[in-house]
mmCIF file of the N, C-alpha and C atoms, coordinates in Angstrom:
data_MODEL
# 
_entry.id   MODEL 
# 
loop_
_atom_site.group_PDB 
_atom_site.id 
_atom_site.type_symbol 
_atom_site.label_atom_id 
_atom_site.label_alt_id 
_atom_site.label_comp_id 
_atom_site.label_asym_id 
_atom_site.label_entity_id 
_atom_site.label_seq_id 
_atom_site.pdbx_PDB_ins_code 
_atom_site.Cartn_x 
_atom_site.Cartn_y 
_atom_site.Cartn_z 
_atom_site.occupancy 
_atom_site.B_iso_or_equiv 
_atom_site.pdbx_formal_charge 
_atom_site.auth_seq_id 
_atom_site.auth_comp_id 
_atom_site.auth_asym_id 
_atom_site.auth_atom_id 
_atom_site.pdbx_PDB_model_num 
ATOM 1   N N  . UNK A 1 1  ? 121.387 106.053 105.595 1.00 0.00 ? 1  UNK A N  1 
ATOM 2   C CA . UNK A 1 1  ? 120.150 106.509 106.213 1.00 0.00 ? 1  UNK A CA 1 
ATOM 3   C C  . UNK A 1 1  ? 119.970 107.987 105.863 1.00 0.00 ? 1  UNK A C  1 
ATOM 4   N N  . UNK A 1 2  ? 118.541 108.110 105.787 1.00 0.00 ? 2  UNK A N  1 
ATOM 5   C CA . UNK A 1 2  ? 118.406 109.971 105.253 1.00 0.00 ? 2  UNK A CA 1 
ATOM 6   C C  . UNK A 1 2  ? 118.206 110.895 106.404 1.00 0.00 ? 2  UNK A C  1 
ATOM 7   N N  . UNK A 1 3  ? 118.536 111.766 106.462 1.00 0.00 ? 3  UNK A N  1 
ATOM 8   C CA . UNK A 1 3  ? 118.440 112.447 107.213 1.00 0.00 ? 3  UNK A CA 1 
ATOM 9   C C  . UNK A 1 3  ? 117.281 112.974 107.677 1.00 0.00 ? 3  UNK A C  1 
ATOM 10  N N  . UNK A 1 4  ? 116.153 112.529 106.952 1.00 0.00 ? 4  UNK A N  1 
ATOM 11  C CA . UNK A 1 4  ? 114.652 112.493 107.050 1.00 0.00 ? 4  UNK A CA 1 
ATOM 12  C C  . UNK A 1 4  ? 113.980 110.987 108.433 1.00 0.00 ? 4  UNK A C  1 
ATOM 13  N N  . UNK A 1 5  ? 115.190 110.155 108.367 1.00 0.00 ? 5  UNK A N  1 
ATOM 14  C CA . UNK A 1 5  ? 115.351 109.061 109.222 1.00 0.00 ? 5  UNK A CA 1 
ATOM 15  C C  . UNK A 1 5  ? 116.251 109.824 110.544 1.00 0.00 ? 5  UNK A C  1 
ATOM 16  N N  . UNK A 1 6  ? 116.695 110.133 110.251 1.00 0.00 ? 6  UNK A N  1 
ATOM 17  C CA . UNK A 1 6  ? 117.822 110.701 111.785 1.00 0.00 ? 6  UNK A CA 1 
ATOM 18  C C  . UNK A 1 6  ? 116.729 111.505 112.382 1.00 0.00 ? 6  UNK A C  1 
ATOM 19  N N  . UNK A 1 7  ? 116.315 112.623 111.674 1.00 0.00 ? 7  UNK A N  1 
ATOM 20  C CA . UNK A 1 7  ? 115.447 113.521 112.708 1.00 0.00 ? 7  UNK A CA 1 
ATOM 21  C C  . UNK A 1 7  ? 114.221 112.757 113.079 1.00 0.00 ? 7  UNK A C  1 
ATOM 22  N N  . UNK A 1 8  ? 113.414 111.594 112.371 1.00 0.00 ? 8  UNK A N  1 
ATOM 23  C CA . UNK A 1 8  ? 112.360 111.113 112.859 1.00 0.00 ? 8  UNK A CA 1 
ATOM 24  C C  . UNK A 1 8  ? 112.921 110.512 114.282 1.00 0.00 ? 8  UNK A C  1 
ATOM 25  N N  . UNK A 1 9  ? 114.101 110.006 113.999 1.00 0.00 ? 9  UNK A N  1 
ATOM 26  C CA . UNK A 1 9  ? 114.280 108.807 115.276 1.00 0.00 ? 9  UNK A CA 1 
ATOM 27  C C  . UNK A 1 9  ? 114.506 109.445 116.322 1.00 0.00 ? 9  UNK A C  1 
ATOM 28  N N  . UNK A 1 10 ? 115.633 110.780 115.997 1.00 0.00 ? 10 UNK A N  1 
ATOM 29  C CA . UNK A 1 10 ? 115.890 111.373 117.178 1.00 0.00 ? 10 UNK A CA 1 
ATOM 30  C C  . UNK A 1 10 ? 114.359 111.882 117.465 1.00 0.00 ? 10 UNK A C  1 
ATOM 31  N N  . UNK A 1 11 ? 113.676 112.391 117.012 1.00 0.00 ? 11 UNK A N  1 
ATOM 32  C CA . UNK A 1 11 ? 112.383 112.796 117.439 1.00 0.00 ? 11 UNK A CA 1 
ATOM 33  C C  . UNK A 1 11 ? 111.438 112.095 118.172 1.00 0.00 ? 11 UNK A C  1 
ATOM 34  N N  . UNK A 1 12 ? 111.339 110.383 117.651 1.00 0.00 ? 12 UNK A N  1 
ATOM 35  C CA . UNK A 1 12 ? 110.787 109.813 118.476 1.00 0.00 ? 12 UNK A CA 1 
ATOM 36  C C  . UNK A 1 12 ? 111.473 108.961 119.591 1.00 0.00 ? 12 UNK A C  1 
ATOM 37  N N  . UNK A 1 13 ? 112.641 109.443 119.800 1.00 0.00 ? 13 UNK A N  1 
ATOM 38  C CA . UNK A 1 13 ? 113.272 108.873 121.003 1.00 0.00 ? 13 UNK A CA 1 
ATOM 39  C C  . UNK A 1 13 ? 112.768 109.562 122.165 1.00 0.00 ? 13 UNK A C  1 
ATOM 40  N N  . UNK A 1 14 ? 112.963 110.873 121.751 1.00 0.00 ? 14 UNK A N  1 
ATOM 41  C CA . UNK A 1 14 ? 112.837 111.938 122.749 1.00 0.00 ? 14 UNK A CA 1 
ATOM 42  C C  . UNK A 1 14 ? 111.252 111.918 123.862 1.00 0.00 ? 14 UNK A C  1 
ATOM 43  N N  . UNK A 1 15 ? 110.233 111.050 122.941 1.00 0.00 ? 15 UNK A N  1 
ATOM 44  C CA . UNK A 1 15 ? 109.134 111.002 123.323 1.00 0.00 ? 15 UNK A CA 1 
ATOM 45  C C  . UNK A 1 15 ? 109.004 109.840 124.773 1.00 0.00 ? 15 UNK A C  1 
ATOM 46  N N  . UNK A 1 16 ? 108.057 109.881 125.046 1.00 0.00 ? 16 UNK A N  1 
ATOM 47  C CA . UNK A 1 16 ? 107.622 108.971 126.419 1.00 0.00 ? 16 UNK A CA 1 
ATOM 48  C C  . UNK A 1 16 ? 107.751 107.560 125.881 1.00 0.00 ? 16 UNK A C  1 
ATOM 49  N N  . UNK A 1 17 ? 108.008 106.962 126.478 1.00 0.00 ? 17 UNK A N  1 
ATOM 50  C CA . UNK A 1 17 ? 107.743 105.162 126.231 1.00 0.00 ? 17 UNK A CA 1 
ATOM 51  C C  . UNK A 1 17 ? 106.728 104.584 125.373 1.00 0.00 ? 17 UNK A C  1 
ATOM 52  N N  . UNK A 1 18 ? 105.695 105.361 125.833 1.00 0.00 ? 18 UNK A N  1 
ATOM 53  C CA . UNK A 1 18 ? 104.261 104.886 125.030 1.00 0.00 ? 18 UNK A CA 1 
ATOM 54  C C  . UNK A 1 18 ? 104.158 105.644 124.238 1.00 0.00 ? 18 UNK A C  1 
ATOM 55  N N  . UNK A 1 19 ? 104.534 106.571 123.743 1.00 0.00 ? 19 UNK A N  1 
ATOM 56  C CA . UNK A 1 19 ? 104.190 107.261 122.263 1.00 0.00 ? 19 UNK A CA 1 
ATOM 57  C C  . UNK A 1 19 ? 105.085 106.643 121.517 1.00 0.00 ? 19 UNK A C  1 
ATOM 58  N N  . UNK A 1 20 ? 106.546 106.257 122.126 1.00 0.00 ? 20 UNK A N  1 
ATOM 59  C CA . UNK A 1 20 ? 107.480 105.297 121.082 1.00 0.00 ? 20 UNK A CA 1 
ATOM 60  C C  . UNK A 1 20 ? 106.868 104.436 120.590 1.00 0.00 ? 20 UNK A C  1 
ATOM 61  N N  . UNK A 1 21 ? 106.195 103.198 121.844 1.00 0.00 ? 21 UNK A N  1 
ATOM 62  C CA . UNK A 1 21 ? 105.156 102.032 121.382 1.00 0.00 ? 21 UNK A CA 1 
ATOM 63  C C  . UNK A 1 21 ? 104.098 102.341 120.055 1.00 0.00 ? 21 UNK A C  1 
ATOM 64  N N  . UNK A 1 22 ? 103.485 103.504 120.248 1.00 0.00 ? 22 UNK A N  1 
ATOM 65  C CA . UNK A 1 22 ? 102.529 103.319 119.622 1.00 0.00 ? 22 UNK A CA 1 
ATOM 66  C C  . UNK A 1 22 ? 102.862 103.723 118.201 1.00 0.00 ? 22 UNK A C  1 
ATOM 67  N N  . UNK A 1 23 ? 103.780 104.474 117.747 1.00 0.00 ? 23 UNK A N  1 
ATOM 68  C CA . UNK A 1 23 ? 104.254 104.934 116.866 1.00 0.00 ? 23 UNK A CA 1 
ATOM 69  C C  . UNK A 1 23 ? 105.368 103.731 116.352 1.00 0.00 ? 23 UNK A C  1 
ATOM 70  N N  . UNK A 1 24 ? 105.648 102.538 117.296 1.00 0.00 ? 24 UNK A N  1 
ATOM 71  C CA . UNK A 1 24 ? 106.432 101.689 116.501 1.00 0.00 ? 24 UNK A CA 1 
ATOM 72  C C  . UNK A 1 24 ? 104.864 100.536 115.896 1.00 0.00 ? 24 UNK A C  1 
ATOM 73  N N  . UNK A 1 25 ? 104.034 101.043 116.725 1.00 0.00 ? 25 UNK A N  1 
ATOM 74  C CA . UNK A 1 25 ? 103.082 99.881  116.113 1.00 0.00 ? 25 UNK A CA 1 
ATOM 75  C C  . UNK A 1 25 ? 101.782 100.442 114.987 1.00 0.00 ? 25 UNK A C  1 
ATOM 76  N N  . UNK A 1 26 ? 102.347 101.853 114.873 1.00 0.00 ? 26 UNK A N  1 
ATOM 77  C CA . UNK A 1 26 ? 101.582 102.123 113.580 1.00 0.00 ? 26 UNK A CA 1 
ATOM 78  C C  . UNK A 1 26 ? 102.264 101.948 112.779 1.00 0.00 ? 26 UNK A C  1 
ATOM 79  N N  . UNK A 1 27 ? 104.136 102.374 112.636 1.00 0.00 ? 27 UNK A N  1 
ATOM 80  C CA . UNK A 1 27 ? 104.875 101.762 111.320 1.00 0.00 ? 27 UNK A CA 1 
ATOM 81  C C  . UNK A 1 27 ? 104.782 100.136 110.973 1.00 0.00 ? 27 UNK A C  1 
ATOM 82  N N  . UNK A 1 28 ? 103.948 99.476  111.830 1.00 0.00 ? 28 UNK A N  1 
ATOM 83  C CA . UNK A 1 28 ? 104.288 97.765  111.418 1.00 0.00 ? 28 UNK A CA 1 
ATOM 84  C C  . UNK A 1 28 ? 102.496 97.658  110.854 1.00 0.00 ? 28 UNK A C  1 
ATOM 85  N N  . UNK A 1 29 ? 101.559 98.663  111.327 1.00 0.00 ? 29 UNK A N  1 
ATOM 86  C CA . UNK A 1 29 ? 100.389 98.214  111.097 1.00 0.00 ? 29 UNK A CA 1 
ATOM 87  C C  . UNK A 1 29 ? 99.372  99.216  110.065 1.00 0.00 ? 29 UNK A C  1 
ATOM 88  N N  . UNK A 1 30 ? 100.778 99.874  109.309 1.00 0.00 ? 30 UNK A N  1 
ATOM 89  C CA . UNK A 1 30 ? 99.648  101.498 108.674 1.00 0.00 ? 30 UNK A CA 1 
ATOM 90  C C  . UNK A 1 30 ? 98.883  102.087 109.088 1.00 0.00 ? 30 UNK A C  1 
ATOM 91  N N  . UNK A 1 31 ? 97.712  101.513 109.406 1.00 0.00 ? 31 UNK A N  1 
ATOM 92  C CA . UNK A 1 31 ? 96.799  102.244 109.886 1.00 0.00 ? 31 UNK A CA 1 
ATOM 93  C C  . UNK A 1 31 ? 95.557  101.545 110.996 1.00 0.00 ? 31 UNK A C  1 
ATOM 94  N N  . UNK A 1 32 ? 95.523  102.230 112.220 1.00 0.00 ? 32 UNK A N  1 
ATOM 95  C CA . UNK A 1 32 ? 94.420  101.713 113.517 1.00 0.00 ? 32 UNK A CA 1 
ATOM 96  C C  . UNK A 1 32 ? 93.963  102.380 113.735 1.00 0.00 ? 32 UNK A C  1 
ATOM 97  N N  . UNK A 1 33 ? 92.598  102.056 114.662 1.00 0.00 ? 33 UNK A N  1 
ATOM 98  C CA . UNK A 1 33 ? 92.058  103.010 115.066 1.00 0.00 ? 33 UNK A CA 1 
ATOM 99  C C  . UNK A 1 33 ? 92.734  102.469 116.736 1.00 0.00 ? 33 UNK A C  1 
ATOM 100 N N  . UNK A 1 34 ? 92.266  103.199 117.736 1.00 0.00 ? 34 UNK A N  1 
ATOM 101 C CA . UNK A 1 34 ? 92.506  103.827 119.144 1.00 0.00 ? 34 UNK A CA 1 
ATOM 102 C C  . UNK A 1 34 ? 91.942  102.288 119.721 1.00 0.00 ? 34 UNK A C  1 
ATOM 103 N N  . UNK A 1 35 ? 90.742  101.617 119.902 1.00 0.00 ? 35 UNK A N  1 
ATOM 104 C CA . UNK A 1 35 ? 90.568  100.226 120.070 1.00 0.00 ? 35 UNK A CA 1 
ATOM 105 C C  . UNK A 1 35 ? 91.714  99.393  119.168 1.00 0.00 ? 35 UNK A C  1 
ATOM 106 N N  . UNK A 1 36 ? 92.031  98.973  118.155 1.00 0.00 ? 36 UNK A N  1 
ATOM 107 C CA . UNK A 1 36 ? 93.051  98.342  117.874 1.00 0.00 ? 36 UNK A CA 1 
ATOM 108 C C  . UNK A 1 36 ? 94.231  98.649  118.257 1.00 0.00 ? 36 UNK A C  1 
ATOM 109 N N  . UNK A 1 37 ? 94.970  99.718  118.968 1.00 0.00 ? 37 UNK A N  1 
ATOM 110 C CA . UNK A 1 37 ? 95.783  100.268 119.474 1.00 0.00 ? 37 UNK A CA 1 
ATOM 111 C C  . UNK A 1 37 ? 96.076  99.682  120.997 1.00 0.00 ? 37 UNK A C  1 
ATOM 112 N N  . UNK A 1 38 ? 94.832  99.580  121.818 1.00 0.00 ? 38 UNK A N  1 
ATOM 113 C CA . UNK A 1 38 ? 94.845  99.357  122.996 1.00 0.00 ? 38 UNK A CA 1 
ATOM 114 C C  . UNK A 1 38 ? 95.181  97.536  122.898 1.00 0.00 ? 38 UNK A C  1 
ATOM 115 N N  . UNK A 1 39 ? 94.696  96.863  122.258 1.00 0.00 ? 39 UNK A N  1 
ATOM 116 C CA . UNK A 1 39 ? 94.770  95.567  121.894 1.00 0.00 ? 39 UNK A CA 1 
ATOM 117 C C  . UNK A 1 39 ? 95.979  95.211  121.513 1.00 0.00 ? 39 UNK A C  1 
ATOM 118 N N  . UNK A 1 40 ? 96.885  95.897  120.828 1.00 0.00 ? 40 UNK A N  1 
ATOM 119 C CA . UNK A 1 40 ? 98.323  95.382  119.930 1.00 0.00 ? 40 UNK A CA 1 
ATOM 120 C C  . UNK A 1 40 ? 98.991  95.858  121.485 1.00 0.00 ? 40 UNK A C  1 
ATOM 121 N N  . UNK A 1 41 ? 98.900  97.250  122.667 1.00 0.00 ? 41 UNK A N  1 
ATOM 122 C CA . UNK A 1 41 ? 100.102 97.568  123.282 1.00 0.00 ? 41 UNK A CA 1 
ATOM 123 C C  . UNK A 1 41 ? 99.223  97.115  124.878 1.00 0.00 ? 41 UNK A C  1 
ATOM 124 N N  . UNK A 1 42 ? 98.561  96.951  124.976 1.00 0.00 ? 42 UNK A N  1 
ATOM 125 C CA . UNK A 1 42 ? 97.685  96.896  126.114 1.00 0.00 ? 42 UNK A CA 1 
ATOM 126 C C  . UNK A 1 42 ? 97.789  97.798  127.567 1.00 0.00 ? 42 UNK A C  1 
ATOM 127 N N  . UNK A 1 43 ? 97.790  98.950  126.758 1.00 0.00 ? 43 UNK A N  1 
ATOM 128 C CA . UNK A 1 43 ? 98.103  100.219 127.419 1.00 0.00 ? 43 UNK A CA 1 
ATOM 129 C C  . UNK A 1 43 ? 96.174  100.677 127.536 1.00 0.00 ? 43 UNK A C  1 
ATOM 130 N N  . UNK A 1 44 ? 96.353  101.609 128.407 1.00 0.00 ? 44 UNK A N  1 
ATOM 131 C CA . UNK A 1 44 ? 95.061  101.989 129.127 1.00 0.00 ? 44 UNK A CA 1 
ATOM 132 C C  . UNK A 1 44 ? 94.235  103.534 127.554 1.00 0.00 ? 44 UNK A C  1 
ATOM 133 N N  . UNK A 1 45 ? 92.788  103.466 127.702 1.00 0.00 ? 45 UNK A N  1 
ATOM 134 C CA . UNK A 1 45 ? 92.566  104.484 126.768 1.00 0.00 ? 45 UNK A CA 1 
ATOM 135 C C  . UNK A 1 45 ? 93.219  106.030 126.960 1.00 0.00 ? 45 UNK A C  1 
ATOM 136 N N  . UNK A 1 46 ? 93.313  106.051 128.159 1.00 0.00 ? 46 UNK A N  1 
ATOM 137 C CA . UNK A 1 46 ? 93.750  107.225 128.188 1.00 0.00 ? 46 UNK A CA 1 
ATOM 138 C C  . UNK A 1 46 ? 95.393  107.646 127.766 1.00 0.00 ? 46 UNK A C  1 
ATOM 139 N N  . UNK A 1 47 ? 96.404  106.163 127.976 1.00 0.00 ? 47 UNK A N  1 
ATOM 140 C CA . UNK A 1 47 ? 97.431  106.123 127.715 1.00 0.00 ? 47 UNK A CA 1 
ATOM 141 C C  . UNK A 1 47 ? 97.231  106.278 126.102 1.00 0.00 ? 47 UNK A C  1 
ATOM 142 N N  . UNK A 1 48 ? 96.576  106.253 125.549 1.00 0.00 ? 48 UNK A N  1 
ATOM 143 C CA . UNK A 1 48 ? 96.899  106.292 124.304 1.00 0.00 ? 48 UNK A CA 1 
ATOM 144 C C  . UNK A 1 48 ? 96.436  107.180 123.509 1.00 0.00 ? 48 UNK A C  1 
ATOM 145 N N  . UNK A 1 49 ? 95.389  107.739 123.985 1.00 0.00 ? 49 UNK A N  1 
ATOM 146 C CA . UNK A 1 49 ? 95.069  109.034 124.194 1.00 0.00 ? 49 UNK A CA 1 
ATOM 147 C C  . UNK A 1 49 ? 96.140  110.029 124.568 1.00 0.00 ? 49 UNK A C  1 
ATOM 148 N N  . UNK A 1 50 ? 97.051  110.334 124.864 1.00 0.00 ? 50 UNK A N  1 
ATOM 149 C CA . UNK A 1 50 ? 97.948  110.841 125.418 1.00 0.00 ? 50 UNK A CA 1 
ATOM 150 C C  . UNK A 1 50 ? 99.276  110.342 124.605 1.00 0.00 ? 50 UNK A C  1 
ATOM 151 N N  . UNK A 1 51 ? 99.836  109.651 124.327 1.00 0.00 ? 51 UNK A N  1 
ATOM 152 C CA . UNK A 1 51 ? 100.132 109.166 123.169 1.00 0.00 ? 51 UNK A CA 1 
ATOM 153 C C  . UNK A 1 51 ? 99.835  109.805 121.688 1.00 0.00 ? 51 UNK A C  1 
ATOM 154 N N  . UNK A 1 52 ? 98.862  108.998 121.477 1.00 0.00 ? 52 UNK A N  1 
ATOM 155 C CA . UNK A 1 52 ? 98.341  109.737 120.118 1.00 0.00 ? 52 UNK A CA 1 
ATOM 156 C C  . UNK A 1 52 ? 98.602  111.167 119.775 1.00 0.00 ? 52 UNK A C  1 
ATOM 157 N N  . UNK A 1 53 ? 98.094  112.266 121.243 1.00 0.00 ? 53 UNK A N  1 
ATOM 158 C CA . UNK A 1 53 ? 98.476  113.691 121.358 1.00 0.00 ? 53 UNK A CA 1 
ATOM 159 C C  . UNK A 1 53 ? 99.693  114.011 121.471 1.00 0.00 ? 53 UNK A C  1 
ATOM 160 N N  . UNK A 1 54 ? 101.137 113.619 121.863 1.00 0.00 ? 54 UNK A N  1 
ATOM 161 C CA . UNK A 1 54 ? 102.124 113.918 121.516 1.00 0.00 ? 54 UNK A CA 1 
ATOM 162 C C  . UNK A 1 54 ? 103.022 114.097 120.360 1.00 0.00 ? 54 UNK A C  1 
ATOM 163 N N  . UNK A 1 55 ? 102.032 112.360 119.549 1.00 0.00 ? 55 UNK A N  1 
ATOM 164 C CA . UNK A 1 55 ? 102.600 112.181 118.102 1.00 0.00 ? 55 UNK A CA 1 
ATOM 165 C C  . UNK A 1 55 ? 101.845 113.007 116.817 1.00 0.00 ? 55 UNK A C  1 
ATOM 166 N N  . UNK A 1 56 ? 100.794 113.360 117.178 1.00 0.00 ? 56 UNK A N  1 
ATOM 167 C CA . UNK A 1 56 ? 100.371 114.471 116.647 1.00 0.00 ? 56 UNK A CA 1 
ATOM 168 C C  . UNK A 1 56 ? 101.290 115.783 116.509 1.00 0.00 ? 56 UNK A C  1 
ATOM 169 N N  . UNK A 1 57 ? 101.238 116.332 118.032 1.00 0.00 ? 57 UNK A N  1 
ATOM 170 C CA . UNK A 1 57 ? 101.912 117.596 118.109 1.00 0.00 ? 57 UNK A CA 1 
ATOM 171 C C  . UNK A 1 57 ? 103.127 117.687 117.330 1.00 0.00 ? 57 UNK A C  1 
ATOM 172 N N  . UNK A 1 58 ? 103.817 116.397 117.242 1.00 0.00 ? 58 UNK A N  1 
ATOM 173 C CA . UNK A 1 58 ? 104.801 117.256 116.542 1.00 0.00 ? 58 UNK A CA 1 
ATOM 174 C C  . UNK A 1 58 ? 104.833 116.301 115.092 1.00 0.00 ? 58 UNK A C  1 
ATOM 175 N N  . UNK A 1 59 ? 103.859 116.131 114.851 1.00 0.00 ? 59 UNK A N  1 
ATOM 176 C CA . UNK A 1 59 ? 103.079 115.856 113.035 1.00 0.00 ? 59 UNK A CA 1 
ATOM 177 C C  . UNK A 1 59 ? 103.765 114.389 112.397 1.00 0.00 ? 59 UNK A C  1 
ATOM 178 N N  . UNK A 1 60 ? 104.085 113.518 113.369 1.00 0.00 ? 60 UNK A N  1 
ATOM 179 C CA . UNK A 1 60 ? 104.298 111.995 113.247 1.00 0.00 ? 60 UNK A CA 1 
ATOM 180 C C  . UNK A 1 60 ? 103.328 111.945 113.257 1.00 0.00 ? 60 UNK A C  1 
ATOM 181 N N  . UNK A 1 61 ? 102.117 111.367 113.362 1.00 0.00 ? 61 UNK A N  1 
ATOM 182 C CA . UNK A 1 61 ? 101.249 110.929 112.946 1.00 0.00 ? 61 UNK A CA 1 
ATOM 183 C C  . UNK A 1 61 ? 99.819  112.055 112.658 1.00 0.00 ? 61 UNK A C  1 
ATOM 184 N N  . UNK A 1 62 ? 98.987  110.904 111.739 1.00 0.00 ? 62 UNK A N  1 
ATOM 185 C CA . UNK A 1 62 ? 97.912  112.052 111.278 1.00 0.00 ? 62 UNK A CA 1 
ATOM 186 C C  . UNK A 1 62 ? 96.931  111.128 112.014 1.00 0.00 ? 62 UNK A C  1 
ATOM 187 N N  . UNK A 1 63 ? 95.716  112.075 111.991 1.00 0.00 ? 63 UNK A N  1 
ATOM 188 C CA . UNK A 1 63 ? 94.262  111.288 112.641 1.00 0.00 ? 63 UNK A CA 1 
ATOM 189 C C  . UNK A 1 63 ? 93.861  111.792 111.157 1.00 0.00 ? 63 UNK A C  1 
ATOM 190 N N  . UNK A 1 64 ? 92.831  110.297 110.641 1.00 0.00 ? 64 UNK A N  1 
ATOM 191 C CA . UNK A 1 64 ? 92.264  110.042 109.255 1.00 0.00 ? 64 UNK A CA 1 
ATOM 192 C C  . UNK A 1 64 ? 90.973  109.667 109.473 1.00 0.00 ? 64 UNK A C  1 
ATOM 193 N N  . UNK A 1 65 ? 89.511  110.792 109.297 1.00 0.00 ? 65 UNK A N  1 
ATOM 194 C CA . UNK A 1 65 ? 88.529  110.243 109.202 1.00 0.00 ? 65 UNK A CA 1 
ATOM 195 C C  . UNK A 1 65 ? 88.200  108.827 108.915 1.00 0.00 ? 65 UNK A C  1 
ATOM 196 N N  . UNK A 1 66 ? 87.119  108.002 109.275 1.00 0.00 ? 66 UNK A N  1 
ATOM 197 C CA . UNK A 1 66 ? 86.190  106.974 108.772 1.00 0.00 ? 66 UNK A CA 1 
ATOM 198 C C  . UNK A 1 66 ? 85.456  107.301 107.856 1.00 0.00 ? 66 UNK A C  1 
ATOM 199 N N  . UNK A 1 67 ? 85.947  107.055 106.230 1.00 0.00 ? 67 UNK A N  1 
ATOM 200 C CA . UNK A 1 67 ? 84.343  107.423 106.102 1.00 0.00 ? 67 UNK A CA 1 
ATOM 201 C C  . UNK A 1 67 ? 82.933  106.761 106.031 1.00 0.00 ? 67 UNK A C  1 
ATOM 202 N N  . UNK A 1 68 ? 83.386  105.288 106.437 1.00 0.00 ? 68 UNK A N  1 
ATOM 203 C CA . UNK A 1 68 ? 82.362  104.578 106.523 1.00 0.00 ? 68 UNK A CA 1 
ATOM 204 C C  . UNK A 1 68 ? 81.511  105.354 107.777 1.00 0.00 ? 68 UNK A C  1 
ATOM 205 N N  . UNK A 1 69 ? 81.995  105.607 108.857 1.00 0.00 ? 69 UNK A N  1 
ATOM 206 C CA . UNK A 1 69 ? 81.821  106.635 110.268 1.00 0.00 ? 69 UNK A CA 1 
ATOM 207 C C  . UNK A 1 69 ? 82.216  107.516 110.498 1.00 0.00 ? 69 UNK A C  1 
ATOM 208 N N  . UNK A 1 70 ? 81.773  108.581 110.097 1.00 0.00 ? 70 UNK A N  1 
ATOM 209 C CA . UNK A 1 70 ? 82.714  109.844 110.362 1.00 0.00 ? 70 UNK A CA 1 
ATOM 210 C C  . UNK A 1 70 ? 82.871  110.167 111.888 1.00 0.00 ? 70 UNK A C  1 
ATOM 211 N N  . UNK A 1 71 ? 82.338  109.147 112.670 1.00 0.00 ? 71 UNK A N  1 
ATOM 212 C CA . UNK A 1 71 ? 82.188  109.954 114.224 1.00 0.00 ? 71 UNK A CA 1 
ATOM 213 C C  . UNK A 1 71 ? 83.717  108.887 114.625 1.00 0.00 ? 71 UNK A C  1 
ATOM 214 N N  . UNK A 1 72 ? 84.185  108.374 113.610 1.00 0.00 ? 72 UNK A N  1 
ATOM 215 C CA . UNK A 1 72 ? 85.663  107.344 114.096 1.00 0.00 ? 72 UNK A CA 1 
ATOM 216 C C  . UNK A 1 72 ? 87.039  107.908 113.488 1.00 0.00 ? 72 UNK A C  1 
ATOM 217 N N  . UNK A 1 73 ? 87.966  107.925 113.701 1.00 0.00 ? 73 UNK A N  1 
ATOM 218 C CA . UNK A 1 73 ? 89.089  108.188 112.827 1.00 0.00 ? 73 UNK A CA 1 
ATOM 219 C C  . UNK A 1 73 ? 90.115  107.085 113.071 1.00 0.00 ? 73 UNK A C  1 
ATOM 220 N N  . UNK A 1 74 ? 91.003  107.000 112.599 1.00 0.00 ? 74 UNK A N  1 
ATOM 221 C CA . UNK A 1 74 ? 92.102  106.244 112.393 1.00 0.00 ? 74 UNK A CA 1 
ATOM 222 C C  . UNK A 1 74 ? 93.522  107.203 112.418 1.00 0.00 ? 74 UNK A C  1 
ATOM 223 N N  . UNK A 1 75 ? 94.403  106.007 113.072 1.00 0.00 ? 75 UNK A N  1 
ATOM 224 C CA . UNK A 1 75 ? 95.788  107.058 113.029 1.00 0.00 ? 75 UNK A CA 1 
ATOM 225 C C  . UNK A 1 75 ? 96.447  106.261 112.329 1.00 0.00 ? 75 UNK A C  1 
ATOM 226 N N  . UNK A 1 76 ? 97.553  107.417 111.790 1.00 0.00 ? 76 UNK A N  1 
ATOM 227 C CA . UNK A 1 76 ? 98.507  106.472 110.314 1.00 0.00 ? 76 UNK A CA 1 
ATOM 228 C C  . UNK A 1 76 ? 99.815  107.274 110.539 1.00 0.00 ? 76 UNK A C  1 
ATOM 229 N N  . UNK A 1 77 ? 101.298 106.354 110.308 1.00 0.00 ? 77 UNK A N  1 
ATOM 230 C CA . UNK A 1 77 ? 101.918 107.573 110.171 1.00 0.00 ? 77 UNK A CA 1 
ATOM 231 C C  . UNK A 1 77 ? 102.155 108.969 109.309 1.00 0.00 ? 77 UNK A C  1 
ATOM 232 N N  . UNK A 1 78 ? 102.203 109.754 109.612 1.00 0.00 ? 78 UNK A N  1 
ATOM 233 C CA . UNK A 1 78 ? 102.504 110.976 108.496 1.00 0.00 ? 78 UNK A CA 1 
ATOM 234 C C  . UNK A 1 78 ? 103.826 110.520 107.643 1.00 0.00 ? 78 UNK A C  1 
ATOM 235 N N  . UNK A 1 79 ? 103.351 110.256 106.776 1.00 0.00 ? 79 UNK A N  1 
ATOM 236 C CA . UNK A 1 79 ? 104.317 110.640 105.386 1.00 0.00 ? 79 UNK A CA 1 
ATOM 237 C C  . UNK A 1 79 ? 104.583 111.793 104.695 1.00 0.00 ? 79 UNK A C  1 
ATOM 238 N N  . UNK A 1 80 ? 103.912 112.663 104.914 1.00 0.00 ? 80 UNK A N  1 
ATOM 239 C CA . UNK A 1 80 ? 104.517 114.183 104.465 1.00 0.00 ? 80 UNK A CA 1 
ATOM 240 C C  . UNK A 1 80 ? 104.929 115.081 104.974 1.00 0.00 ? 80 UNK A C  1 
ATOM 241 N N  . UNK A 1 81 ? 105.708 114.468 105.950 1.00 0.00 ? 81 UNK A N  1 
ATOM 242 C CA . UNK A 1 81 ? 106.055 115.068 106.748 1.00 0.00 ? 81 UNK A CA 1 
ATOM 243 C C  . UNK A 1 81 ? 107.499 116.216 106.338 1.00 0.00 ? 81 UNK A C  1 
ATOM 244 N N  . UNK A 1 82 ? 107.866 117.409 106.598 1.00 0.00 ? 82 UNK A N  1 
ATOM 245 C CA . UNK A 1 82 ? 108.693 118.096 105.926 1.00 0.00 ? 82 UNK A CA 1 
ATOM 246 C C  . UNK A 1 82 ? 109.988 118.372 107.011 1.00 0.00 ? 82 UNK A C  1 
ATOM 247 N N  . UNK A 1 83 ? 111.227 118.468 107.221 1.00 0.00 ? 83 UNK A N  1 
ATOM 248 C CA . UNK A 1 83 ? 112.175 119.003 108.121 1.00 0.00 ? 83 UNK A CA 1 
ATOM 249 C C  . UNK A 1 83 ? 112.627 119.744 107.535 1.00 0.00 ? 83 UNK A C  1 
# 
């Protein structure tokens, strides 16, 4: 395992229950938006909302315009991520 794997995990251990969830269900699903999110964990909008903002903060995941809609985004995990 790389050590690029150790610090993710320890990183997302450390997080709340539901940012684990949601971050285990963007690695199985690439990429959702915030309605498909609530549907796969059946956690509340705001739970995931709150969520989403943790895995942000510390740059596990990115928010990815629509560009079919720019007023939508999608979350994906970060892959460029650097330690």
């Amino acid at each position: 395992m790389s050590s690029k794997n150790l610090v993710d995990k320890k990183l997302v251990n450390s997080l709340t229950p539901s940012a684990q969830l949601v971050y285990k269900t963007l690695q199985l699903n690439k990429k959702m938006y915030v309605g498909d999110l609530i549907s796969k964990t059946s956690y509340s909008p705001r739970t995931i909302r709150n969520a989403l903002r943790q895995l942000k903060n510390v740059h596990l995941v990115i928010q990815v315009p629509d560009m079919m809609d720019l007023r939508r985004h999608h979350y994906a995990i970060n892959t460029n991520i650097a330690f």
